[in-house]
C-alpha positions in Angstrom: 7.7 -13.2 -3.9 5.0 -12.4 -6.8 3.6 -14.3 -8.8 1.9 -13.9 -12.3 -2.0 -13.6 -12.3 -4.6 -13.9 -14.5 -6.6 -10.3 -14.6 -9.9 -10.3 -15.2 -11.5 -6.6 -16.0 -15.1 -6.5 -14.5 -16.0 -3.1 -17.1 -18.5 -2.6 -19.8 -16.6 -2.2 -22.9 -17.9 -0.5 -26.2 -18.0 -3.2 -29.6 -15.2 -1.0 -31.2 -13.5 -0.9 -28.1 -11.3 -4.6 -27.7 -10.3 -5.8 -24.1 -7.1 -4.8 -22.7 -4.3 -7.7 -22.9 -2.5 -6.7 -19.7 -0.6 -10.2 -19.2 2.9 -8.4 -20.3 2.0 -5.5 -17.7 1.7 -8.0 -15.3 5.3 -9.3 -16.1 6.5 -5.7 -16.1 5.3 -5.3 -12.6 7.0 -7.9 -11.0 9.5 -6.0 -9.1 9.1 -3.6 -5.9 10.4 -0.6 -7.5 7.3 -0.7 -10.0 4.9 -2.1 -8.1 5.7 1.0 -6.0 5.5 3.4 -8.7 2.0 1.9 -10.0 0.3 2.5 -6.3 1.7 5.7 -6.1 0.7 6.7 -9.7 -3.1 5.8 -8.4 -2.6 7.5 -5.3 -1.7 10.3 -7.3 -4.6 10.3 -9.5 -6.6 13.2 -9.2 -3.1 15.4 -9.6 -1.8 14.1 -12.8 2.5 15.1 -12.4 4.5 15.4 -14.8 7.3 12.7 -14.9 9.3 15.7 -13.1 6.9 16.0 -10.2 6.6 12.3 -10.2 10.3 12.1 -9.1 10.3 14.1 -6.7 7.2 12.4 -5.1 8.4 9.0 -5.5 11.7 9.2 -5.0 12.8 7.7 -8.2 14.8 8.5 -11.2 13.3 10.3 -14.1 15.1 7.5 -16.6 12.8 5.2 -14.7 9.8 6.7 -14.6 9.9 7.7 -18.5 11.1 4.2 -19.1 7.6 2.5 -17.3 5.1 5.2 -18.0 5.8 4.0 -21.9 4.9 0.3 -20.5 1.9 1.6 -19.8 1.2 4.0 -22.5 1.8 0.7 -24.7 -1.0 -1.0 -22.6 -3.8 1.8 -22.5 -3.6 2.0 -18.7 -1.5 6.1 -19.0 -2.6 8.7 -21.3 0.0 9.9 -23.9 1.1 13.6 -23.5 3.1 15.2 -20.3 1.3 14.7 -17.9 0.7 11.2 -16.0 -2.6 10.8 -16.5 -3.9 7.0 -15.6 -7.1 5.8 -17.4 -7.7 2.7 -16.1 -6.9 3.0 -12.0 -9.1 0.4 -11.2 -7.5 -1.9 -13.4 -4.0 -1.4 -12.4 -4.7 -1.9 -8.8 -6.5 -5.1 -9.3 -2.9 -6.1 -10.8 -0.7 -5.2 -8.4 -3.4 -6.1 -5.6 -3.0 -9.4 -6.6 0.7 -9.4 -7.5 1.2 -8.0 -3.9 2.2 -9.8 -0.4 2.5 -8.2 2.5 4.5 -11.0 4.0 7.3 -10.0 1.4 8.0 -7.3 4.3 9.9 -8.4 7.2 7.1 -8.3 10.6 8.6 -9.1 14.1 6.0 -10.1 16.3 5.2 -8.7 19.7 2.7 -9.4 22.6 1.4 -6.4 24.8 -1.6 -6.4 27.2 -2.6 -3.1 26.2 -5.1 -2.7 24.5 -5.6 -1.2 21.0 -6.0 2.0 21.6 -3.9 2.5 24.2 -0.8 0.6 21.7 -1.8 3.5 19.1 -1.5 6.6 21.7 1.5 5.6 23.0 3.1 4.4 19.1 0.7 8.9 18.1 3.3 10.1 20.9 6.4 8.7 19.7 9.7 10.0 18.4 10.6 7.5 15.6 8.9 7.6 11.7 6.0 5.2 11.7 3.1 4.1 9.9 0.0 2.3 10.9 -1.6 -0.2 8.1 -3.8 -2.8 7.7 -7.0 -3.2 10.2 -5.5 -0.6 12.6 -5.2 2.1 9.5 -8.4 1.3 8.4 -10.6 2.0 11.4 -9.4 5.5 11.1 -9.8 5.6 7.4 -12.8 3.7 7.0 -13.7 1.9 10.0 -16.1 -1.9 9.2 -14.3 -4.8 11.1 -13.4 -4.3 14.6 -9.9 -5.5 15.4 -7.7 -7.1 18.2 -4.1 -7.0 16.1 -1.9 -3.8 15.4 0.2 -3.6 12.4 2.9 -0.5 11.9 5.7 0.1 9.5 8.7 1.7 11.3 11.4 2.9 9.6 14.3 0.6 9.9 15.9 -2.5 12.3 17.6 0.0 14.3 14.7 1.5 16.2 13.2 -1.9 17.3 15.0 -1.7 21.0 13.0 1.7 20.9 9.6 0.5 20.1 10.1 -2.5 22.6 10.9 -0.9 25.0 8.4 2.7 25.0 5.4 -0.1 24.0 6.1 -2.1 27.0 6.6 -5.6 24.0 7.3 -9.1 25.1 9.1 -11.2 22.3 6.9 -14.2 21.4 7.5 -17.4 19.2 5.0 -17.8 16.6 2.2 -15.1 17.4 1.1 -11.9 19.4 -0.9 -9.2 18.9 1.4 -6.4 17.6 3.4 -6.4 14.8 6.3 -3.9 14.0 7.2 -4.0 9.9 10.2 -3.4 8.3 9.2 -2.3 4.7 10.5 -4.1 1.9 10.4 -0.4 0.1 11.3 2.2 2.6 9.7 4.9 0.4 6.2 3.9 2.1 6.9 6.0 4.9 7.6 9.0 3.1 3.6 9.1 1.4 1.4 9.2 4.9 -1.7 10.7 6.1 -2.4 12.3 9.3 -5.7 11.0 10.6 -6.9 12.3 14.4 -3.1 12.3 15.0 -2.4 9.2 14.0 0.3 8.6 11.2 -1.3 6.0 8.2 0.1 4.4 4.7 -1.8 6.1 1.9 -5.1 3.9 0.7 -3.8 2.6 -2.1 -1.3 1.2 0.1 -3.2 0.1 3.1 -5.8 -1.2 0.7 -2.7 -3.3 -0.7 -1.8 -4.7 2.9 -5.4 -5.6 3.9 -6.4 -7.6 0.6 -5.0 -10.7 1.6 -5.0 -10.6 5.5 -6.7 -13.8 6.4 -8.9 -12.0 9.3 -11.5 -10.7 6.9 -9.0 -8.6 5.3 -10.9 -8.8 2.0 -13.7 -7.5 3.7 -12.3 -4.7 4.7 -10.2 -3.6 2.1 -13.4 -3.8 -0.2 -15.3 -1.6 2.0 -12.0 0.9 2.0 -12.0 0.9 -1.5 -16.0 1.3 -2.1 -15.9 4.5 0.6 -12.3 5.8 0.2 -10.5 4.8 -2.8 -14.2 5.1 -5.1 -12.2 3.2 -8.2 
């Protein structure tokens, strides 16, 4: 499901300052529990928890948080002291950017002939958790490639027979142009924004699930991260 990368740091460092070896964090990284935690610490930025706060945010286990903010202590990327303080955000998402697929999710394709926005008012007015991500999620975060294909996380198999059925979905085989995820980590939809009523993965998330979408994904997920992220 990952694989192991070789980071490159695009940053002016000073002569007494030596380049971070961040192979090992890589390794570290390679599950979903700590991917998750390392998006969310970046997400979470500008507030710098405590590992106690953290918890509660992330929905994990102090043990575990304690236990991979010393990782990253180890590798210059978190501050020592109480608080989690990252110093090198840029440089942790470039890792798990690149250690990240989206198609590790399970997506069920559907077809509709609605268009766009009419798919997204219906999904604004529904009763079930959702999340919109990818080119859909960007063009209310920080619109710069039009878009034909809606991607949204709901929250588990059960509702599908819901969404079908209130979005008007015809199964395909292959293709179609809506496609309903079940996360790999259910804790995504507990960290959304609220955009013009519309329900959205946090950046550092969607900024994840654009990166390597063939339809200039890249494209777009650079231009989220130059206007939104700023990292």
């Amino acid at each position: 499901m990952f694989t192991v990368v070789n980071i490159m740091l695009n940053r002016e460092l000073s002569p007494s300052k030596a380049p971070l070896n961040l192979e090992p964090l890589t390794q570290a990284l390679k599950t979903p529990e700590r991917l998750w935690m390392a998006a969310l610490l970046i997400n979470q930025r500008a507030e710098n928890p405590t590992i106690r706060e953290f918890s509660k945010i992330s929905d994990l286990s102090i043990g575990f948080i304690s236990k991979f903010a010393n990782i990253l202590r180890e590798k210059g990327i978190l501050a020592s002291g109480r608080k989690l303080k990252l110093l090198e955000p840029g440089a942790l998402l470039n890792i798990i950017r690149d250690l990240y697929f989206f198609e590790a999710n399970r997506i069920t394709p559907y077809y509709t002939e609605d268009a766009p926005e009419q798919v997204l008012e219906k999904i604004s007015k529904s009763k079930q958790p959702y999340a919109l991500t990818r080119m859909c999620g960007s063009a209310l975060v920080a619109p710069y490639v039009r878009y034909q294909l809606v991607d949204f996380y709901i929250s588990d198999e059960a509702s599908l027979p819901y969404w079908k059925k209130n979005l008007g979905l015809v199964d395909v085989e292959v293709t179609g142009n809506i496609n309903l995820v079940l996360p790999q980590n259910p804790r995504i939809l507990n960290q959304l924004q609220t955009i013009k009523g519309y329900k959205v993965v946090n950046n550092i998330q969607l900024y994840l699930d654009l990166f390597k979408y063939p339809s200039r994904g890249r494209e777009q997920a650079e231009h989220l991260r130059e206007k939104a992220l700023k990292i």
